[in-house]
N, C-alpha and C positions, 0 to 999 in steps of 0.2 A: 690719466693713470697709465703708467707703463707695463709691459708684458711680467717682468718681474713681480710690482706690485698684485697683480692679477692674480699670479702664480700662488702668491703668499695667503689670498682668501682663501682657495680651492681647500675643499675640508670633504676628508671621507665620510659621507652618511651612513649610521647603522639601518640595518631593516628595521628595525622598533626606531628609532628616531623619524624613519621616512612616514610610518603608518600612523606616528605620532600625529603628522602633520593632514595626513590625507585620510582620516579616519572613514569619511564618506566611501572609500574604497572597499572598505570591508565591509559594508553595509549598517554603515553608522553614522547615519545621514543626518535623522529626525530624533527626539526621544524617544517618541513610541517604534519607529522603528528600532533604534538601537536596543530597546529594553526585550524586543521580538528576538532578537539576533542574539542578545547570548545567553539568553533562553535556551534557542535551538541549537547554538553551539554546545552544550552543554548537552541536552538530552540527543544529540547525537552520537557526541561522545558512549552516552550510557549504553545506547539502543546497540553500537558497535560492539561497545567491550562484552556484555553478554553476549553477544550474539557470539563472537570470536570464544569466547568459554564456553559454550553449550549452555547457558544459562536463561532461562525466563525472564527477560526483566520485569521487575516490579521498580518505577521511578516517578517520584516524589516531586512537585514543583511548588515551590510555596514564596509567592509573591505578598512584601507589607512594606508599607510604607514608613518613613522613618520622618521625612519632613516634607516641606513643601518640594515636587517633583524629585526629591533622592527616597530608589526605593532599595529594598535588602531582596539578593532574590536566591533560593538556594533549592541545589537540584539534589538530591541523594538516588542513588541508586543500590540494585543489589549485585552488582558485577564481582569480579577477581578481583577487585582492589588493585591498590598501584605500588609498587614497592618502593621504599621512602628512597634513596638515588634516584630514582626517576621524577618524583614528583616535581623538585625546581624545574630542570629541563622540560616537562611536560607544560605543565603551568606560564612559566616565568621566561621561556624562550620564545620567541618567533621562527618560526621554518625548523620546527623543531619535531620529528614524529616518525613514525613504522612507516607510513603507508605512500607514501612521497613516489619511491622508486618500483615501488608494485606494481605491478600491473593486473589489476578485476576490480571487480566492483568497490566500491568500497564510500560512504558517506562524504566521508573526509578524506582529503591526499594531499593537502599543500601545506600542511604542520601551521597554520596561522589561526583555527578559528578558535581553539579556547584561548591562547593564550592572546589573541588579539581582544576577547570580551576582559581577559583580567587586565590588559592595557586600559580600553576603554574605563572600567570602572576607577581604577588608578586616577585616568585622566582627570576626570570627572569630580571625584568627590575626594581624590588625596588621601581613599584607604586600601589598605595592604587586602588582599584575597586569602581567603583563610579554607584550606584545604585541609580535609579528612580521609583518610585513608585505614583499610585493615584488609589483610591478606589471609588472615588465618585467623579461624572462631577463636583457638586459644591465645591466643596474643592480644597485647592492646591496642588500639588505633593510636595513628600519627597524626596529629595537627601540626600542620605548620602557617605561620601568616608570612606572606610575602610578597615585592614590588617587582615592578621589571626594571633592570637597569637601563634606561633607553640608548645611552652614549654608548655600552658597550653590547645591551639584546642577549645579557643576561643575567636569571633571576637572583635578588636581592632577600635572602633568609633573614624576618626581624625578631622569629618569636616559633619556637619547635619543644611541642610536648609530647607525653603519653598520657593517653587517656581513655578511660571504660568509653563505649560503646554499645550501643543494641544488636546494630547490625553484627551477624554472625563473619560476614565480608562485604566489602563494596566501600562506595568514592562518594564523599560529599562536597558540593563548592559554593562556597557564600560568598557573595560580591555585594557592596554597596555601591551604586550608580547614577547618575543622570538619567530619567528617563521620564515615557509617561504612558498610563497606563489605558487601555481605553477597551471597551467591552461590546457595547453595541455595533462592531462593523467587521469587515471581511481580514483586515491587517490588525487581529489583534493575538495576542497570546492564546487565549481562547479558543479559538480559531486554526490556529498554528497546530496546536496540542490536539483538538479535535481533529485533523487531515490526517496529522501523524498517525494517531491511532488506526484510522483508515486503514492504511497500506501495512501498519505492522500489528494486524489482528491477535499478534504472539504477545504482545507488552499491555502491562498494566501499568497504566496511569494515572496519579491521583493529581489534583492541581487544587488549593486552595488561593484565592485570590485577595488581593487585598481590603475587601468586605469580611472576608472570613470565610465565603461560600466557598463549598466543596464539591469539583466535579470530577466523576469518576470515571472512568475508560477503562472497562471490563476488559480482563485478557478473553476474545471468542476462541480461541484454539489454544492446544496445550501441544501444539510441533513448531518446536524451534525449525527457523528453514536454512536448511541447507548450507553452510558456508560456500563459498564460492572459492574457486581456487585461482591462486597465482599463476598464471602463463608469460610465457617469450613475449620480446617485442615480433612481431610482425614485420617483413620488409617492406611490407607494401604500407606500415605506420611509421616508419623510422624517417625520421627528419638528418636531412645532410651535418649539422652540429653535433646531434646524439651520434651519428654515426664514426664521426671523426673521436669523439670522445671513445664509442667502446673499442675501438683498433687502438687508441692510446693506453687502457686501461687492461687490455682482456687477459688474461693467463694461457689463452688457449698457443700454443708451439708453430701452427701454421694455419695459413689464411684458411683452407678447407676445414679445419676444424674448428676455428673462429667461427663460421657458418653456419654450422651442426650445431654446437656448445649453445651460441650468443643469440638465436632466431628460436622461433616457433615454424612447422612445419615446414623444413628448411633437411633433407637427406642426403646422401651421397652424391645422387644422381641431380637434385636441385647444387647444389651447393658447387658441382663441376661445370653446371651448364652457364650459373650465372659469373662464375669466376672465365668462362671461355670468354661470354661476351664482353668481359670487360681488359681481353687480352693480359691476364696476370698469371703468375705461378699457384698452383694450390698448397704448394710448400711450401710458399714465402710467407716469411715471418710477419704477423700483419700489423705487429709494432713499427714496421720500416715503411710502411706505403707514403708514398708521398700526397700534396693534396690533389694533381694531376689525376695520381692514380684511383685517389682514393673518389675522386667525381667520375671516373670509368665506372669503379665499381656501384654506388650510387644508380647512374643510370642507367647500369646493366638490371639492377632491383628493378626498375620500372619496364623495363621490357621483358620481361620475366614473370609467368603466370603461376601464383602457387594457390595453394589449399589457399583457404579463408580460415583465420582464429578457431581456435577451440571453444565452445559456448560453456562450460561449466567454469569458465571465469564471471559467468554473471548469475542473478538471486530473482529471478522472478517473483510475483507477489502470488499469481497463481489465481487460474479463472473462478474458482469454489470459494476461493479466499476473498476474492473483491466483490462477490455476489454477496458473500454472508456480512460484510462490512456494510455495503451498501441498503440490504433490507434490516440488520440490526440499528445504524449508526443516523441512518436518516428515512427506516419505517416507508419504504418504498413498498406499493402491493408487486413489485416485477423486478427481477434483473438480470441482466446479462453481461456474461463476460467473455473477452477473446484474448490469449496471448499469441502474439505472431512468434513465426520461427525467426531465431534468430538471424540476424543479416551484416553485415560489413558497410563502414565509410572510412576510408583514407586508413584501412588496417586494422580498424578498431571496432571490435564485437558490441553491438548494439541488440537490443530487441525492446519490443513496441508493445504494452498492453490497454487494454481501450473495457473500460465497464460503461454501461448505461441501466441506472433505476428508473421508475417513472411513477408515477401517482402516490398513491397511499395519504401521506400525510405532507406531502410536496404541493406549495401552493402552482397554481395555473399561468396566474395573469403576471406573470415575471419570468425575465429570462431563464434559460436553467442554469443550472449551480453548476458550475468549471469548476473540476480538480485537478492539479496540472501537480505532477511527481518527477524528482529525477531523484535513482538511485534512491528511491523510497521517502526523500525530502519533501516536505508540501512547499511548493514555489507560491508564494502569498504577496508576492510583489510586481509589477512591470507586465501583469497581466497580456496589456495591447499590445506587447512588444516582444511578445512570446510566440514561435512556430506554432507551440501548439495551441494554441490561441487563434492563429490564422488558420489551422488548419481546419478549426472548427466551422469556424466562419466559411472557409471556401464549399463546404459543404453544402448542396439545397436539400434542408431539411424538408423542405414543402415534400419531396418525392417520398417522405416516411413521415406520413401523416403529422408534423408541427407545424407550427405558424412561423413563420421568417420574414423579419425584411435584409434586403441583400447586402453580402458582407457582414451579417452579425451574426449574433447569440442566437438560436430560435427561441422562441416564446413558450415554454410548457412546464407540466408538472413534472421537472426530470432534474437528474444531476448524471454530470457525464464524469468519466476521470478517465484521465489520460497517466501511462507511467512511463516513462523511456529511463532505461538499465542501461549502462556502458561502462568501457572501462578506461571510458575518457568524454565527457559530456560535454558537447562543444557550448558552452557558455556566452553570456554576449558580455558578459561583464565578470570582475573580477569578484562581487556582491554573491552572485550566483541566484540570481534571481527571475533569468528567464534565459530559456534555448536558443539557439541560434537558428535560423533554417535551410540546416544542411537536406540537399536535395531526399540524398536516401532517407533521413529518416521521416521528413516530412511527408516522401509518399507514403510509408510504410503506416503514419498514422493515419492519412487518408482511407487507405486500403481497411485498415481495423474500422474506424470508422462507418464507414459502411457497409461493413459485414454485420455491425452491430446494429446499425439502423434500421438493416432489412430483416436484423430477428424482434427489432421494438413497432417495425409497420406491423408486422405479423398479428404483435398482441394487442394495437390500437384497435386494427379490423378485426380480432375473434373478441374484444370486448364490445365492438359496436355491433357485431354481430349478436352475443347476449342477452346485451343489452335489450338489443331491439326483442329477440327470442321472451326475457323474461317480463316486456312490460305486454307481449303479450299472452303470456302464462298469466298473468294478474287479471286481465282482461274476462277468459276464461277461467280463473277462479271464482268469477265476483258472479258469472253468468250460467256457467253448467249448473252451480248447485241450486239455483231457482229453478232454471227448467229441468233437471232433473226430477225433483219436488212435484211440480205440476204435473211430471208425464205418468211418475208415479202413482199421482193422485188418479189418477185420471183412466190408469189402466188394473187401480186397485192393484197394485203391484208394492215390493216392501223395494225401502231408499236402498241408492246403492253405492257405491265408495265414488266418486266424482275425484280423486286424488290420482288413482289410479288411472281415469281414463285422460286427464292432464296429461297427466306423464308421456303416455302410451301417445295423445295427438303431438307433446314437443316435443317428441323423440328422447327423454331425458334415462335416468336409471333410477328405478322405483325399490322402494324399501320398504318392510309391510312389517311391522311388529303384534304380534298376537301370542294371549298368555293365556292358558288355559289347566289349571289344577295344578300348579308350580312347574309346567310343561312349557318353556318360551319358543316361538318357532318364529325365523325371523326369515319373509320371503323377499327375493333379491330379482328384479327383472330388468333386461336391458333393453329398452324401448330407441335406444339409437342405432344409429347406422354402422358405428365403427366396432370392433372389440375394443372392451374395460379390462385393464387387469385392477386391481387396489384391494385394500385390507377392510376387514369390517370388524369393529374393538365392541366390546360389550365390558361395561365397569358394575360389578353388584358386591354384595357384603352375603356371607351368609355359606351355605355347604354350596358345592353346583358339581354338577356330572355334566360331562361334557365329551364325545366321542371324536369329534372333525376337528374342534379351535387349540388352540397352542393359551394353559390355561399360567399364569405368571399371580404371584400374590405379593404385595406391600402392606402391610400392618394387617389392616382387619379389611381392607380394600383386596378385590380379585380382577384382573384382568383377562377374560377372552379375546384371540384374537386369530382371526379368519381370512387365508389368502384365497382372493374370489377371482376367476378368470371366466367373462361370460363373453360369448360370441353375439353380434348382432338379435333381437329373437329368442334367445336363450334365459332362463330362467335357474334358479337353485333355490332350495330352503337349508336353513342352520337352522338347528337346535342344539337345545340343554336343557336341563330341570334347574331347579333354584328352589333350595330351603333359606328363601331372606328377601333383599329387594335390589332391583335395578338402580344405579345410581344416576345416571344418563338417560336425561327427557327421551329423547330420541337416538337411536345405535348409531355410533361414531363411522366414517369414512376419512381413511387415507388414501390419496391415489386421485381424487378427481377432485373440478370445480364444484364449488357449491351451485353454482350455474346451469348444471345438467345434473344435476342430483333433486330429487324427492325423496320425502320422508325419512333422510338423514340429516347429519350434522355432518360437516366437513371437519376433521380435528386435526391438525400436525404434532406428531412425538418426534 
């Protein structure tokens, strides 16, 4: 075959032709993984568009089976809706999307992941994608069903109506697929939906699956967070291509202005110092640089020390926020959480959060539960091949109380999460399924890592310290009130409260309820070594006077409630009168273990 004949194969490939062929690329390997993947493509979409609206999401995932391995899968949300111009482009393009040339946070930026799931399904089962849209309560919604055109990578309109709706606004996507569904393991939808939740404690999630079972994902907070904002490229993130590009493109009149305009923290004084080093004009027009010149200027950016990014280009999850996730979502009795301050690699604003729960309802004899997030995503894939995966592992967990063999998981009742925020996540693959490990960030979650470690040794040793304290409180409960008994007997003497002298030898804080002619007098003693601050609640029905408690009422129910600050040794009585009855065996406490407490209840409101 000659050079001509050769010439005459050579054929342009669309981007939707190429992914046609490499679907594994987008992470559409397996069934069940592919059926995971435009799942998440999808509810990312959602979780973004509220978010960028101020909006709460409430999103819908309802998985059924249609035949053998093709299942129907469809996400609705309650977002801004999409306005019908946009939806083919949305939908029905590849490399098609807002967030591509921005720079912060952001889920999604490479315009391929829903409308690579409506390829996929296309692929697949040979049916059109059937999109729902409304922008406005009084309007009707837009359905459209449509293909991708692969040869040309764009959308193919087969069928466009108007139609009632519930939703007041918001986007629906029904795809039929290849896929397969699986329930019992760590890589399932399930799974995916329950991490998600995790990290965006603002979203309400409903999933019914294709049993019919319905799991639901309670919104815990009602604060949408934060948007993150748009910032400059950075020089110390600009790559010599990009750079060539914005000197070709920029509007700005001369190269000093180019600098100021086209950068982030990039001023007068920067902007002359780096244009010296690279021996150019600051008034020359930065359309004309040649590529000589344009590699001076380049490497002048590298010997050149500026600010670091601005961090409100990224979305933290927020340390109160992964603790409440952590003891709501998986009933941990502990958590803790640490966001690191934001830091820099290669220009680009990064930062590191690290939660750790432990017992409660967390089995022992099994590794801990890994949660590994980027950009609020749960990464459910390529686990072993993940920085933060290794970072875990390089840890010795033995020096905070767990059991480890070296180089793994440690052994305990714990779930750990890791989140790394950027506004460029360096990737090992194009899937997006596990981090790379770039130095900075790997230390950075080192560093969290063991800040958090050394606040869970803490609570290992004051629970084995308790521990050991309450099995011998038991001891002496079972033993004072016989010999008291006897010595009583013995001195014709009357019994005496054995509760109290407990208390007083474990150093704990004593509680004394006595009620006398509708008079309740509740005495409060600190028998430990530290000052208590905490509240004492009293629940009854009925009239009550009351001089010192802050008195609150609900239906026919009355709440007392009493801030108590005692010093070591120190003592208080509460009172009130009561025409009716206590509702509460024994007076409620906020503020302490039930550990070091007698003759309360420990209650959290």
């Amino acid at each position: 075959m000659n050079a001509e004949e050769f010439a005459k194969r050579q054929k342009e490939i669309s981007i939707a032709e190429f992914f046609e062929k490499n679907k594994h690329i987008l992470g559409y390997s397996n069934p069940a993984k592919s059926l995971i993947t435009c799942v998440k493509e999808a509810v990312d979409n959602s979780l973004d568009a509220c978010e960028d609206a101020g909006i709460l999401p409430d999103i819908l995932v309802k998985i059924s089976k249609v035949e053998k391995s093709i299942y129907r899968v469809v996400i609705e949300d309650n977002g801004p809706g999409i306005v019908k111009e946009q939806i083919p482009k949305i939908f029905g393009k590849l490399l098609y999307g807002s967030r591509f040339h921005s720079i912060r946070q952001s889920r999604g930026q490479q315009g391929i992941g829903i409308s690579g799931a409506v390829l996929y399904a296309q692929l697949t089962t040979g049916k059109p994608a059937v999109i729902t849209s409304k922008t406005n309560p009084k309007s009707k919604a837009i359905r459209l069903k449509l293909f991708i055109d692969t040869k040309k990578n764009q959308p193919e309109i087969v069928a466009e109506e108007e139609i009632e709706w519930y939703y007041p606004r918001g986007t629906r996507i029904e795809l039929e697929l290849e896929g397969a569904y699986v329930k019992e393991r760590k890589q399932s939808v399930l799974e995916y939906l329950s991490e998600t939740s995790v990290v965006n404690p603002h979203a309400k999630i409903t999933f019914v699956d294709p049993d019919g079972e319905i799991f639901e994902f309670n919104r815990l907070i009602d604060e949408i967070p934060k948007p993150p904002k748009e910032i400059l490229p950075h020089p110390h993130g600009i790559e010599f291509g990009k750079l060539m590009w914005m000197l070709r493109t920029t509007k700005a009149s001369t190269l000093k202005n180019f600098m100021k305009t086209e950068f982030v923290r990039v001023g007068d004084k920067k902007a002359e110092e780096v244009i010296a080093k690279a021996g150019l004009d600051p008034n020359r027009d930065p359309r004309e640089l040649t590529r000589e010149e344009i590699a001076r200027l380049y490497s002048a950016f590298s010997d050149t020390e500026f600010l670091p990014p601005p961090t409100d280009c990224l979305s933290p999850i927020g340390e109160k926020n992964i603790m409440n996730s952590l003891i709501s979502r998986y009933g941990v009795e502990w958590a803790h959480a640490i966001t690191r301050k934001p830091k820099v690699y290669s220009g680009n604003p990064f930062l590191v959060e690290v939660g750790i729960g432990y017992g409660g309802e967390l089995r022992g004899d099994d590794k801990v539960k890994l949660l590994r997030f980027a950009n609020k995503i749960p990464l459910v894939y390529a686990q072993g091949g993940c920085a933060l995966t290794k970072a875990v592992e390089s840890i010795n967990w033995k020096n905070y109380g767990l059991t480890q063999s070296r180089n793994e998981l440690p052994i305990a009742p714990a779930v750990i999460l890791i989140h790394v925020a950027s506004t460029n996540i360096p990737y090992t693959s194009e899937s997006k399924e596990a981090i790379a490990s770039i130095p900075e960030i790997y230390d950075e979650i080192r560093l969290a890592l063991q800040e958090a470690g050394r606040k869970l040794k803490e609570h290992i040793e004051r629970k084995e310290k308790l521990k050991k304290k309450k099995s011998k409180e038991v001891v002496l409960n079972k033993i004072l009130p016989l010999l008291a008994k006897k010595v009583c007997e013995v001195l014709e003497r009357d019994e005496i409260d054995v509760n109290r002298v407990v208390a007083k030898i474990m150093g704990n804080v004593y509680i004394e309820r006595t009620i006398k002619d509708g008079n309740v007098e509740i005495g409060i003693f600190n028998y430990s070594s530290a000052k208590k601050a905490f509240k004492v609640i009293e629940i009854c029905s009925g009239k009550i006077e009351c001089d010192d408690g802050k008195i609150s009422t609900a239906g026919d129910t009355k709440t007392i409630l009493w801030d108590v600050s005692l010093n070591p040794g120190e003592s208080i009585t509460l009172s009130y009168s009561l025409n009716g009855r206590i509702i509460n065996r024994k007076p409620y406490v906020e503020g302490l273990d039930q550990e070091i407490l007698s003759g309360g209840e420990v209650m959290s409101f």
